[in-house]
Short mmCIF file of the C-alpha atoms (twelve columns), coordinates in Angstrom:
data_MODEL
# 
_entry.id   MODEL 
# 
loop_
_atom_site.group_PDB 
_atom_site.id 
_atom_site.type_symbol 
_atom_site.label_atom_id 
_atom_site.label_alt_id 
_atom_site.label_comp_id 
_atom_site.label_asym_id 
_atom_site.label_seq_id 
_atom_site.Cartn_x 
_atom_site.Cartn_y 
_atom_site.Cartn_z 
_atom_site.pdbx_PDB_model_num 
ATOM 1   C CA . UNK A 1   160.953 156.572 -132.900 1 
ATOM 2   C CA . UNK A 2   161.782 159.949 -133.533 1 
ATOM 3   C CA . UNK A 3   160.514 163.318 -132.191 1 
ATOM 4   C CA . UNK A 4   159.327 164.393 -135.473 1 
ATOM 5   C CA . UNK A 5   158.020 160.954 -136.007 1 
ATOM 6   C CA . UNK A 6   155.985 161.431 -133.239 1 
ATOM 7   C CA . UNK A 7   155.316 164.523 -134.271 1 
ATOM 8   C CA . UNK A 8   153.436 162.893 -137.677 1 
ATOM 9   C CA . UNK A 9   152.099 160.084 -135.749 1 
ATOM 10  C CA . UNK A 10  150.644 162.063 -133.105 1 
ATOM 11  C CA . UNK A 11  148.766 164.436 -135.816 1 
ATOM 12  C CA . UNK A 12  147.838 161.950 -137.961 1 
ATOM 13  C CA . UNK A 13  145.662 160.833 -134.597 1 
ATOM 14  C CA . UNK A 14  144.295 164.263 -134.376 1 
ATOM 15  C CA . UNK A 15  143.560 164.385 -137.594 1 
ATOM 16  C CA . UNK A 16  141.794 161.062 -137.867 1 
ATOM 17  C CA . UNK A 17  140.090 161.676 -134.696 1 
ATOM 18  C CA . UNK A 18  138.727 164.889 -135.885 1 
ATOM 19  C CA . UNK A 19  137.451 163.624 -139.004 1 
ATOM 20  C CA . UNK A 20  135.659 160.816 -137.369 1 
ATOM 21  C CA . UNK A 21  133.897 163.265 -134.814 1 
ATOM 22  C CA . UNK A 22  133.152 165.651 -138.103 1 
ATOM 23  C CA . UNK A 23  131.642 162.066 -139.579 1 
ATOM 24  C CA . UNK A 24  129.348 161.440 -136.787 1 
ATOM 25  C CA . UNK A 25  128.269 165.100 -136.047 1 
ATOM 26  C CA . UNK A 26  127.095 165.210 -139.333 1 
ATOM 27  C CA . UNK A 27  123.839 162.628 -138.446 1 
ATOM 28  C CA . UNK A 28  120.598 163.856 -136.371 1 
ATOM 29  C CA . UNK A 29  121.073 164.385 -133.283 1 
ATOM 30  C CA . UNK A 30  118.558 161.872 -132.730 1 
ATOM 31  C CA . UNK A 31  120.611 159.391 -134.479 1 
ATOM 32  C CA . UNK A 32  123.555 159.846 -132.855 1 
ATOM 33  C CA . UNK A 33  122.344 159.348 -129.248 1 
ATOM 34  C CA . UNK A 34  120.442 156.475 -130.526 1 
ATOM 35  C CA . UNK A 35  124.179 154.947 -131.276 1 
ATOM 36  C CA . UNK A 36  125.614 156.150 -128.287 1 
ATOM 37  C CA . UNK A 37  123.025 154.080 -126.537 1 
ATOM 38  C CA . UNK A 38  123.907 151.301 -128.287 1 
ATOM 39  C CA . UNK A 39  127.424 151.768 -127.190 1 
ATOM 40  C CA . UNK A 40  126.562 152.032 -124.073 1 
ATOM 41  C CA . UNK A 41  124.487 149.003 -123.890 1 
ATOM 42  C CA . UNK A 42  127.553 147.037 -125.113 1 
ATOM 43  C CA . UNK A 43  130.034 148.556 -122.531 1 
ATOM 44  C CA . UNK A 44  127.197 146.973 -119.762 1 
ATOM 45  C CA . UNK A 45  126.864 143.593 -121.322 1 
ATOM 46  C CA . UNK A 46  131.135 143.141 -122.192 1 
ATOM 47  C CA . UNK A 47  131.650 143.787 -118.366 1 
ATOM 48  C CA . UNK A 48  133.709 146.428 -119.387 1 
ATOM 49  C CA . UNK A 49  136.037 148.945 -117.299 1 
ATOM 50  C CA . UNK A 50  133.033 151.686 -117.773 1 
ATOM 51  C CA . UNK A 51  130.854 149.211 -115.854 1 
ATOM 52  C CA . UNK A 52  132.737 148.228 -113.163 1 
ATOM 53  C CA . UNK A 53  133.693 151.720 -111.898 1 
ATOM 54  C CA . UNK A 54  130.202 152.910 -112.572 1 
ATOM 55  C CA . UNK A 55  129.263 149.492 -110.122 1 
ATOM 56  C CA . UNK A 56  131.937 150.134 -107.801 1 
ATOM 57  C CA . UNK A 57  130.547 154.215 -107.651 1 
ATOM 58  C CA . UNK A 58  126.963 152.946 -107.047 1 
ATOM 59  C CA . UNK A 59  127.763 150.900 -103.896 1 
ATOM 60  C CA . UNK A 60  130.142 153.089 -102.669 1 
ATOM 61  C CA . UNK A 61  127.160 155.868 -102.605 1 
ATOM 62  C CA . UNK A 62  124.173 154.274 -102.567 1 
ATOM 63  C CA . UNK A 63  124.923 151.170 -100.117 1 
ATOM 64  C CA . UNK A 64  120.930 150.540 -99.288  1 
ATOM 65  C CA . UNK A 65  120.334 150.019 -102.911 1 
ATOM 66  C CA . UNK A 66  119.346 146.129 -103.751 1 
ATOM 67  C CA . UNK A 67  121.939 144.556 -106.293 1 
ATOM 68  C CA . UNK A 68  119.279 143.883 -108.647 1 
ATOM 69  C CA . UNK A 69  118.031 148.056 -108.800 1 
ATOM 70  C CA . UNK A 70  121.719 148.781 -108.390 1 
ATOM 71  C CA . UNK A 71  122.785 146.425 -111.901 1 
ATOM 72  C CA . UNK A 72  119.608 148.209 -113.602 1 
ATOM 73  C CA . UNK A 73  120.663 151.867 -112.517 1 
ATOM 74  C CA . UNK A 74  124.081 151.251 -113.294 1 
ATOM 75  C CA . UNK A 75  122.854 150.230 -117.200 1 
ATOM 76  C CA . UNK A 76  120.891 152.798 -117.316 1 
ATOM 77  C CA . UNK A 77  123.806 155.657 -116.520 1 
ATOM 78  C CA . UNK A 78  125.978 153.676 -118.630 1 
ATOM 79  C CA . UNK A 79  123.630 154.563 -121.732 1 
ATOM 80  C CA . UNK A 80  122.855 158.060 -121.033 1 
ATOM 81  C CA . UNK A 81  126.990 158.730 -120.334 1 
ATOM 82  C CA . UNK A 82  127.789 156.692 -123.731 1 
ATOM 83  C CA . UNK A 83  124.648 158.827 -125.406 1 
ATOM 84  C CA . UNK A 84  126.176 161.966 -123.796 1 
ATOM 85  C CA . UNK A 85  129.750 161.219 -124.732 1 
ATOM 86  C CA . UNK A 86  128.132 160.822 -128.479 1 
ATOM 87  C CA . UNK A 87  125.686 164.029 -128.475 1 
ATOM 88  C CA . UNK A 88  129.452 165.754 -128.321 1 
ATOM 89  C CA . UNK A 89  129.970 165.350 -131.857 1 
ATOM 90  C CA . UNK A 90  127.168 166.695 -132.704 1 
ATOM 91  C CA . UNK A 91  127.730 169.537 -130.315 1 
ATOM 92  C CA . UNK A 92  130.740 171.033 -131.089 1 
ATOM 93  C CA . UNK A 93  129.732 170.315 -135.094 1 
ATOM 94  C CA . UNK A 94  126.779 172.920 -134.685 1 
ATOM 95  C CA . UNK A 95  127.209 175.235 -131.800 1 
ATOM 96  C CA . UNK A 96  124.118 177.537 -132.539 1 
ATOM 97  C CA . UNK A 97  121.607 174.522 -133.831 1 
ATOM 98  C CA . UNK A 98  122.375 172.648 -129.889 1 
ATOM 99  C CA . UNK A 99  122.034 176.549 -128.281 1 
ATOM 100 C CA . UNK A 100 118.608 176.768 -130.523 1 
ATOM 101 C CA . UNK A 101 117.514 173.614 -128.923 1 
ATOM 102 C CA . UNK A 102 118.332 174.211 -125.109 1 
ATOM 103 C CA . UNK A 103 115.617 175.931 -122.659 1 
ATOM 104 C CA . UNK A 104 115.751 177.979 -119.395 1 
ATOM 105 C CA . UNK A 105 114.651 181.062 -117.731 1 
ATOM 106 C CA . UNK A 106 115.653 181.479 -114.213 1 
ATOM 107 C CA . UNK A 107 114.460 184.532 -112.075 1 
ATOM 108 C CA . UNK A 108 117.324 184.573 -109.576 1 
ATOM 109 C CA . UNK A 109 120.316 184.069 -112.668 1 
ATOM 110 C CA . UNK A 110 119.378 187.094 -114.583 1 
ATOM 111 C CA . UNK A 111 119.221 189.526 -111.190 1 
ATOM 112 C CA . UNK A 112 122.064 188.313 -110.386 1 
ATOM 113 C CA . UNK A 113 123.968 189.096 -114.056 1 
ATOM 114 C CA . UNK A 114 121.286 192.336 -113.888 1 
ATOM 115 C CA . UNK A 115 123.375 193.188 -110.143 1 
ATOM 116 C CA . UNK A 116 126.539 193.320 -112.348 1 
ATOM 117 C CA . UNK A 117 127.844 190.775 -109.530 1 
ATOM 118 C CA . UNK A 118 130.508 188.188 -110.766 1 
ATOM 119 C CA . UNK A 119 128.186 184.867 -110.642 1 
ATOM 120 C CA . UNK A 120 130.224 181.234 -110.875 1 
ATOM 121 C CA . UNK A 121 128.443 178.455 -112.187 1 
ATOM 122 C CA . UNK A 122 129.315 175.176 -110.550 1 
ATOM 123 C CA . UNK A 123 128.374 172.444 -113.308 1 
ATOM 124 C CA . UNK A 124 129.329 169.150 -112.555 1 
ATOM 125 C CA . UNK A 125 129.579 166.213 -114.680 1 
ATOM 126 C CA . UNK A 126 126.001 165.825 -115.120 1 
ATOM 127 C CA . UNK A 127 124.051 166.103 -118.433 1 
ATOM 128 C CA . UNK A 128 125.550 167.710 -121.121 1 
ATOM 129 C CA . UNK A 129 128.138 169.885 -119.863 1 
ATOM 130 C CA . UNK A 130 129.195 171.622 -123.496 1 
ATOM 131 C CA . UNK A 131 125.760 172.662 -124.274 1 
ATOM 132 C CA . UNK A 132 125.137 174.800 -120.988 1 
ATOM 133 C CA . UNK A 133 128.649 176.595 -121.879 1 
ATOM 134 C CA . UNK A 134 126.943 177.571 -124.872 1 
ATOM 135 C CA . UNK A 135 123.843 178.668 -122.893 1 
ATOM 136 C CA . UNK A 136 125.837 180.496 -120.476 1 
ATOM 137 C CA . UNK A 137 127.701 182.315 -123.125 1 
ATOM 138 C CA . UNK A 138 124.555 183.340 -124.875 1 
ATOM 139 C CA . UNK A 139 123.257 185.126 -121.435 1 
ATOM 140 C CA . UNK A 140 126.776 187.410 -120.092 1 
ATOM 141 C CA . UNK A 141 130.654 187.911 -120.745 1 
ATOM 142 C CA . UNK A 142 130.977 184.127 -120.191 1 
ATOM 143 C CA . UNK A 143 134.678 182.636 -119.457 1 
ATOM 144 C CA . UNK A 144 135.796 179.561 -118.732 1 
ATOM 145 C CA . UNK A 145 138.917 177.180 -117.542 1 
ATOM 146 C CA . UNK A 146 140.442 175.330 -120.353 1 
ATOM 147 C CA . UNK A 147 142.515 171.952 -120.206 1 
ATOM 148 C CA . UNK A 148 143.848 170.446 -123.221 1 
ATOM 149 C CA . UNK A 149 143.131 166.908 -123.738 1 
ATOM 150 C CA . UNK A 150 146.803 166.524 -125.756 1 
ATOM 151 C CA . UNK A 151 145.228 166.474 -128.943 1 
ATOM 152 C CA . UNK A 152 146.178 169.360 -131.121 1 
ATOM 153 C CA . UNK A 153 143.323 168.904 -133.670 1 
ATOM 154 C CA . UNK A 154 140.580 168.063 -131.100 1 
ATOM 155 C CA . UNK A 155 141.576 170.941 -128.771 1 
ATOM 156 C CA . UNK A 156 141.673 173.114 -131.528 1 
ATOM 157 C CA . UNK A 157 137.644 171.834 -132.313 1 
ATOM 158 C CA . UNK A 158 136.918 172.445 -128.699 1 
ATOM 159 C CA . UNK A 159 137.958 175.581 -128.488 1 
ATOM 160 C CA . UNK A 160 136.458 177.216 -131.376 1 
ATOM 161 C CA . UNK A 161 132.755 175.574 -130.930 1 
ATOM 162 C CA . UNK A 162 132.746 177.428 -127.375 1 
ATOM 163 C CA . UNK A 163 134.729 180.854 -128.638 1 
ATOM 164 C CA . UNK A 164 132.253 181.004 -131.649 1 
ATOM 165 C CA . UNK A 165 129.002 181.430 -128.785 1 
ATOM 166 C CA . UNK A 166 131.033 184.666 -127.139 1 
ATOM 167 C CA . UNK A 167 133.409 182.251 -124.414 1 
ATOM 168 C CA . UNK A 168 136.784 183.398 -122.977 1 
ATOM 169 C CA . UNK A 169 138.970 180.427 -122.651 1 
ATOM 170 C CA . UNK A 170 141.758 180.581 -119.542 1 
ATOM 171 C CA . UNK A 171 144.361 178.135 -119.365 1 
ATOM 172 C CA . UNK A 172 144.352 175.649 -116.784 1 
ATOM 173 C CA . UNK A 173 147.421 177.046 -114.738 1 
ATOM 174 C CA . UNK A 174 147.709 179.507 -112.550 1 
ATOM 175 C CA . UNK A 175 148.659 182.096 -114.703 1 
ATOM 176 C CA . UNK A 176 145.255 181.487 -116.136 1 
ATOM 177 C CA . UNK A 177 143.345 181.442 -112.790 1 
ATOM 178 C CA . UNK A 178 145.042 184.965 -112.160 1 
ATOM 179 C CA . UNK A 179 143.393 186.580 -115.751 1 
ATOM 180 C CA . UNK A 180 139.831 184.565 -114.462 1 
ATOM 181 C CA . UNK A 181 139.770 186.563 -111.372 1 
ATOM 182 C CA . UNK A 182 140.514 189.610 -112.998 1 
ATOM 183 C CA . UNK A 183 137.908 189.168 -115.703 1 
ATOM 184 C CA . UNK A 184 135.170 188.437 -112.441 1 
ATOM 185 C CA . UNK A 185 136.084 191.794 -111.123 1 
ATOM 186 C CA . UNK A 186 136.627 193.689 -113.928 1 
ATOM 187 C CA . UNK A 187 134.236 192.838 -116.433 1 
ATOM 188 C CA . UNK A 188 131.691 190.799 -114.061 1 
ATOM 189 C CA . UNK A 189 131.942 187.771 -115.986 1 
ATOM 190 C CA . UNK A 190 130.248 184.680 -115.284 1 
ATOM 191 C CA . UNK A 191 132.859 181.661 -115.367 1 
ATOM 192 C CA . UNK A 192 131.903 177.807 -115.545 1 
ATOM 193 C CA . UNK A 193 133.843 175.536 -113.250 1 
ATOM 194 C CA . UNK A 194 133.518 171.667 -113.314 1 
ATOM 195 C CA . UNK A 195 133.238 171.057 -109.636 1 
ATOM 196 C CA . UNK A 196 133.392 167.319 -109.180 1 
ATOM 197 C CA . UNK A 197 136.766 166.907 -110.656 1 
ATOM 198 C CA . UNK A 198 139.727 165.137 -108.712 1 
ATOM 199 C CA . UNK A 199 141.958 167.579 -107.736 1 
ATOM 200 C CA . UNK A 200 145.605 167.571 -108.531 1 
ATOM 201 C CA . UNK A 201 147.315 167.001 -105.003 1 
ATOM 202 C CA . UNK A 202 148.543 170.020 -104.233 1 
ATOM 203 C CA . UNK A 203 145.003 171.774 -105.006 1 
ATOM 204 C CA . UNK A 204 142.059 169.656 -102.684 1 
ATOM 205 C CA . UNK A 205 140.983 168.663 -99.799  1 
ATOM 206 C CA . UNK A 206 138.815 165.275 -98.421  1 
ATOM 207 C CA . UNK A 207 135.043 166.700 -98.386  1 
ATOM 208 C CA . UNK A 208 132.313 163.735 -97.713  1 
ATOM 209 C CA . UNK A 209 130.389 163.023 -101.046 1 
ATOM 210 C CA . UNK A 210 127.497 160.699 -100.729 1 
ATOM 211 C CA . UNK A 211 129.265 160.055 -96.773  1 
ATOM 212 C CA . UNK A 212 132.003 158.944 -98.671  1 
ATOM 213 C CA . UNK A 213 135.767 160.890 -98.489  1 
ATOM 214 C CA . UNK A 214 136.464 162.522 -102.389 1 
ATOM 215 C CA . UNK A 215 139.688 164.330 -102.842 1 
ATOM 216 C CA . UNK A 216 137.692 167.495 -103.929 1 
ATOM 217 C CA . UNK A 217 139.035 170.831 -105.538 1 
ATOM 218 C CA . UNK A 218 139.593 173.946 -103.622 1 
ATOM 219 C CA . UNK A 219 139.271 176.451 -106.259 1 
ATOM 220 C CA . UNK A 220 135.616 177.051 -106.298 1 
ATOM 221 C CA . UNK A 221 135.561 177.423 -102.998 1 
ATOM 222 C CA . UNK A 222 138.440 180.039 -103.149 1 
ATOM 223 C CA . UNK A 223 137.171 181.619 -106.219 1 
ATOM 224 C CA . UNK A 224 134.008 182.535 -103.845 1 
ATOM 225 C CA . UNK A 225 136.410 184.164 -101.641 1 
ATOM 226 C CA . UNK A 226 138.138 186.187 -103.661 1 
ATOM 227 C CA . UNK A 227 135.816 187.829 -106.112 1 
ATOM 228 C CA . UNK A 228 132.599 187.560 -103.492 1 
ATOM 229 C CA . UNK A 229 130.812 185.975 -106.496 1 
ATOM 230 C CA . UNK A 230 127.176 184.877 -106.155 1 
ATOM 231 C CA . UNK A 231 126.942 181.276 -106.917 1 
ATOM 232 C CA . UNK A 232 124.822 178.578 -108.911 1 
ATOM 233 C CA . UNK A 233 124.694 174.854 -109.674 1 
ATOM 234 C CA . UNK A 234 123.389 174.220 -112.963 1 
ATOM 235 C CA . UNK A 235 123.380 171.580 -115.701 1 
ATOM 236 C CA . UNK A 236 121.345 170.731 -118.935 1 
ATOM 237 C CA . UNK A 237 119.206 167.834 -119.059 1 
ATOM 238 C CA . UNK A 238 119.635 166.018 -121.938 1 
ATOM 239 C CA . UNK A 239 115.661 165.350 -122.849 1 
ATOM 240 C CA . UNK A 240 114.418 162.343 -125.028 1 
ATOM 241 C CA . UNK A 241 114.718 161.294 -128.683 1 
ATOM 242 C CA . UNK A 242 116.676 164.367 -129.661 1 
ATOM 243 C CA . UNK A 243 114.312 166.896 -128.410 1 
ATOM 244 C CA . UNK A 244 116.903 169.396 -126.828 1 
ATOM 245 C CA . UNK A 245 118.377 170.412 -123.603 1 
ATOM 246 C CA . UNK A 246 116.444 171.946 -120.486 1 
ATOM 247 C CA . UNK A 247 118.802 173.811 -117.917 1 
ATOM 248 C CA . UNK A 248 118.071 173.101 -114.204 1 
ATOM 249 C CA . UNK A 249 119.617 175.629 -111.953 1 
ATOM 250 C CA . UNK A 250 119.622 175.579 -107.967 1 
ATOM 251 C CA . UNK A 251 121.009 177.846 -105.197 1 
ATOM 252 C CA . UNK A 252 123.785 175.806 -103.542 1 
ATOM 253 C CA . UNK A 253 123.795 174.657 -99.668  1 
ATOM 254 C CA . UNK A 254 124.836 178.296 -98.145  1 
ATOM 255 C CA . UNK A 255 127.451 177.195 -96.278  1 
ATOM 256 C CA . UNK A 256 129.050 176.918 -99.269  1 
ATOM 257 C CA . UNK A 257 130.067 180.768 -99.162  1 
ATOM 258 C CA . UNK A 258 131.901 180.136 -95.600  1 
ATOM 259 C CA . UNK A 259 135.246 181.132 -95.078  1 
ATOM 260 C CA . UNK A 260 135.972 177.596 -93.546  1 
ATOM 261 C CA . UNK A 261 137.639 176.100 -96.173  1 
ATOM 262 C CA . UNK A 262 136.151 172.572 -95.217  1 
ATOM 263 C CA . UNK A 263 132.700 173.874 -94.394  1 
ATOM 264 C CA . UNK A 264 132.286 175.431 -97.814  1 
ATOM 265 C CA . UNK A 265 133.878 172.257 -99.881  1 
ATOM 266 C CA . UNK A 266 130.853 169.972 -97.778  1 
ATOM 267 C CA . UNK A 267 128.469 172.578 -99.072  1 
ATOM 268 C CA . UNK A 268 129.931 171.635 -102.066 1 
ATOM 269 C CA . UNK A 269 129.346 168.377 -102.295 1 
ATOM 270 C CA . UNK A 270 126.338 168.347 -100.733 1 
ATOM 271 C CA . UNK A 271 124.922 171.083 -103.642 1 
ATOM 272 C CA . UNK A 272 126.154 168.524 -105.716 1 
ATOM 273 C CA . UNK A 273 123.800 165.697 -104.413 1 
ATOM 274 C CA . UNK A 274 120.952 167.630 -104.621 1 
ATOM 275 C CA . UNK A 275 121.581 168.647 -108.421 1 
ATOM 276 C CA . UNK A 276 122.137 164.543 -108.853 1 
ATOM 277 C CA . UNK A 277 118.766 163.803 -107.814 1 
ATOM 278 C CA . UNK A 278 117.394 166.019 -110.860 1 
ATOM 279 C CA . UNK A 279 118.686 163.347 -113.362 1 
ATOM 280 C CA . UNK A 280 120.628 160.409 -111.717 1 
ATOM 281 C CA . UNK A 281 121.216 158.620 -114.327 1 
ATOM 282 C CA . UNK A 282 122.823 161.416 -116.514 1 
ATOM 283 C CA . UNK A 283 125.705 161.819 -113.718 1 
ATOM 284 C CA . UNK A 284 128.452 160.352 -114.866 1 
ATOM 285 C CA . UNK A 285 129.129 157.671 -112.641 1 
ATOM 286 C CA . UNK A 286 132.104 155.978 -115.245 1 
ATOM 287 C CA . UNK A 287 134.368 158.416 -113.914 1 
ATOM 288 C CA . UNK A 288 136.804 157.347 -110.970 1 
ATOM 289 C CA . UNK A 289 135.771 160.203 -108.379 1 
ATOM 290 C CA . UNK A 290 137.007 158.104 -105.823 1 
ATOM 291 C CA . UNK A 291 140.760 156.950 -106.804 1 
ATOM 292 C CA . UNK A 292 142.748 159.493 -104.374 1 
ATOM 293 C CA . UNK A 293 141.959 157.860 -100.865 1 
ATOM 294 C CA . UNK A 294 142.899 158.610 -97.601  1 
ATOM 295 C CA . UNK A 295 146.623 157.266 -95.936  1 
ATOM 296 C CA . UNK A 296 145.903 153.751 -95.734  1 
ATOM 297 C CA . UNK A 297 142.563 153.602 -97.828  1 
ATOM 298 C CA . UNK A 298 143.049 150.986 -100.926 1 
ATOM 299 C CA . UNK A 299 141.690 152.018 -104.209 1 
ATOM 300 C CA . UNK A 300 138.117 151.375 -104.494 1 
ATOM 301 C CA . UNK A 301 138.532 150.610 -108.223 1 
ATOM 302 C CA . UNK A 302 141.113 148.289 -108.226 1 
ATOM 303 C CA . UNK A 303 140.301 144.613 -108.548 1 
ATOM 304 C CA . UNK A 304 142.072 141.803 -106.835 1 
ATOM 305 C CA . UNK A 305 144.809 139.462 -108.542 1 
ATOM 306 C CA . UNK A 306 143.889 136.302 -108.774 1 
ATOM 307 C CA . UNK A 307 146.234 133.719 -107.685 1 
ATOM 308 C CA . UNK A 308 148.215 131.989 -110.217 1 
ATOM 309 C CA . UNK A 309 147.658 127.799 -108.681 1 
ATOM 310 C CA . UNK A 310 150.696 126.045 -108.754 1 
ATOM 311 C CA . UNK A 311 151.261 122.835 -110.348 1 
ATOM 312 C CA . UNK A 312 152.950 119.907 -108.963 1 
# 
């Protein structure tokens, strides 16, 4: 195949992709988490991958739990992340109706963006993480990492649902870390920063999450550092049959502002427990936080080969 082949192919994707998203945005919100439900239901019951790294995630951090709770929470999160993975179409479809529908007032967020200090909001992958962008945008000079997923068309979608609220998208290079830091001291801008992600290896550390070892980014952490930024964790609940989004916000661990590189990446993690326990089941357990293991550690997520038996 050629290049340019490629080229049409890979559009063609986009395009298709986009249109499909454009399809299902178009239904109630209500609706479409009522599919995405649905969805996620079937992922439990067809043993799929989603369920056995959301299994493998729930043992590995909650050991004490019985299997029986353990196979019920797991179907549970598996719904809420297939629900939450489905609310996105409507999301980025209508940027102001999901802002009009998503609730918070926190005391110690506005002094803070009142203080003109550069505030960072660590929001992990809990809730739904696109509708507290737009939330955040609606409140300060709001800016924000940006990684494209590869997809021209979708990207493209992305971007302009979160520019359209009053966002600054950064690349996801250093470059673009450079032009964050200079927008914190500059302008005081808040920025959004998606904590729990697995670091690329030259950019984390091992920090205990749940007592277990998770390669864990160093850039928050840093970020702190450099600008002297006041910090909170945040995320939006995603509330029942359509009803909106509430915004939880919490002070992190303090040790989280140390110098110690380690001691502030535990604070980390730790912060990001105790925003867990607000919603458990909208974490999204699905996603392989643990595949980068220490020297000698095998991958929690991989499943044994079975045997082939020989025949005589």
């Amino acid at each position: 195949m050629t290049d340019t082949t490629q080229h049409t192919a890979s559009s063609l994707h986009g395009m298709l992709a986009v249109l499909g998203i454009r399809l299902l945005g178009a239904l109630p919100l209500r609706w479409i988490q009522t599919i995405g439900a649905a969805i996620g239901a079937l992922l439990w019951h067809l043993r799929s991958r989603d369920q056995h790294v959301t299994l493998v995630n729930l043992e590995k951090c909650f050991p004490e739990m019985e299997h029986q709770e353990r196979e019920l929470f797991g179907h549970r999160a598996l719904v809420e992340n297939a629900q939450g993975m489905a609310e996105l179409a409507w999301v980025w479809r209508h940027p102001a109706k999901a802002l009009a529908i998503t609730h918070g007032h926190h005391t110690a967020f506005d002094e803070a963006l009142s203080s003109q200090q550069p505030v960072i909001i660590l929001a992990p992958h809990l809730g739904c993480w696109e509708v507290l962008n737009y939330w955040l945008a609606s409140k300060a000079n709001m800016h924000a990492m940006f990684m494209p997923s590869g997809v021209e068309q979708l990207d493209q979608l992305v971007r302009h649902s979160r520019e359209s609220l009053g966002s600054t998208m950064h690349p996801a290079t250093a470059r673009g870390v450079a032009s964050l830091v200079r927008a914190m001291r500059k302008e005081h801008a808040i920025t959004a920063i998606l904590p729990d992600q697995v670091a690329e290896p030259n950019a984390g550390m091992f920090a205990d999450f749940f007592q277990v070892p998770a390669w864990t980014a160093t850039l928050s952490s840093k970020l702190i550092q450099q600008t002297g930024a006041r910090v909170f964790m945040a995320f939006a609940k995603r509330l029942p049959k359509g009803q909106g989004y509430q915004v939880i916000m919490h002070d992190p661990d303090p040790d989280i502002y140390s110098s110690d590189l380690q001691v502030s990446l535990n604070a980390l993690n730790r912060s990001i427990e105790s925003l867990i326990d607000e919603a458990p089941e909208q974490y999204l357990w699905s996603y392989k936080r643990f595949r980068v293991r220490p020297t000698g550690v095998p991958d929690p997520y991989k499943t044994p080969k079975k045997k082939r038996s020989s025949s005589k």
